[in-house]
C-alpha positions in Angstrom: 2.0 -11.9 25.4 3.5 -9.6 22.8 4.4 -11.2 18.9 7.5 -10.1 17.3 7.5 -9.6 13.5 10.1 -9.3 11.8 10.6 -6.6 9.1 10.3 -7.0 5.2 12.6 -5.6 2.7 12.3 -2.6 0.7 13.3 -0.8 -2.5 13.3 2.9 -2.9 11.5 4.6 -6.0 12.9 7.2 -7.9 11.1 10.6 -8.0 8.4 11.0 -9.8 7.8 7.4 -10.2 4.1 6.9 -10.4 2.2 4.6 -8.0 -1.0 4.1 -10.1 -1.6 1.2 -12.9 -4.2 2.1 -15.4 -4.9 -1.2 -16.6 -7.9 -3.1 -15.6 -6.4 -6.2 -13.5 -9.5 -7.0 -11.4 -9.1 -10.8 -12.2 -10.2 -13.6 -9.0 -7.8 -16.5 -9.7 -4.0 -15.8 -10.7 -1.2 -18.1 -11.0 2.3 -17.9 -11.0 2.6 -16.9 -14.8 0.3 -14.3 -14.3 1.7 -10.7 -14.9 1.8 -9.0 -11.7 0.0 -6.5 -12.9 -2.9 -8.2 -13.3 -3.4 -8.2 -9.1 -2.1 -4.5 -8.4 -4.7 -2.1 -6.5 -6.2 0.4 -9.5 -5.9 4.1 -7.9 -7.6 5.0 -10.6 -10.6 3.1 -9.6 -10.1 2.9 -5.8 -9.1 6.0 -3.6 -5.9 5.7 -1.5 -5.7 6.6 1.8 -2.2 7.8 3.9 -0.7 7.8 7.2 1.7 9.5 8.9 5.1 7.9 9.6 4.4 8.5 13.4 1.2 6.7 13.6 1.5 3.3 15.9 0.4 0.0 14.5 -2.8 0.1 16.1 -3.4 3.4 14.6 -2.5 2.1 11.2 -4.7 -0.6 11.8 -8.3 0.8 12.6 -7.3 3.6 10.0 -7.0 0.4 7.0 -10.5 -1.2 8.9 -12.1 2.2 8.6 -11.3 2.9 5.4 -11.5 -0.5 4.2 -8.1 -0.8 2.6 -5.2 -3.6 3.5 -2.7 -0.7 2.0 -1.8 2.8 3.2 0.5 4.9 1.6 3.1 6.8 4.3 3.4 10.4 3.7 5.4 13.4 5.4 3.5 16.1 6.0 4.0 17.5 2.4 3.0 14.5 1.2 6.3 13.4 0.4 5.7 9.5 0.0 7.8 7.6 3.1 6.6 4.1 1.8 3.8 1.9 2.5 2.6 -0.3 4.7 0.1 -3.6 4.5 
């Protein structure tokens, strides 16, 4: 049996913009006042890892297990950033 998903929305970045927080927001409970920045990923502290936009889902998948990431960044092949996916 194959599941569907459907797709999520997006937002394009400007160039340039950066994709790294430098504040510490390693906190275990939030709430919905929180600042969102206070559950972003720190790429300062914690590497990230890419994938190309041709890579299939199961690809993707045992690349995030591997690495042990829920996030990888989609690059072109000059690194261009595509997106991401989680």
């Amino acid at each position: 049996m194959t599941i569907q998903y459907h797709g999520l929305s997006y937002q394009y970045l400007n160039q340039g913009t950066r994709v790294a927080d430098e504040s510490d927001g390693n906190k275990s409970v939030v709430s919905l006042d929180d600042n969102s920045a206070s559950v972003l990923t720190d790429f300062t502290r914690v590497r990230p890892f890419t994938i190309t936009p041709t890579a299939t889902i199961g690809e993707t998948n045992h690349k995030m297990i591997a690495c042990g990431v829920r996030l990888l960044f989609v690059t072109q092949n000059d690194q261009n950033l595509l997106g991401l996916i989680t």
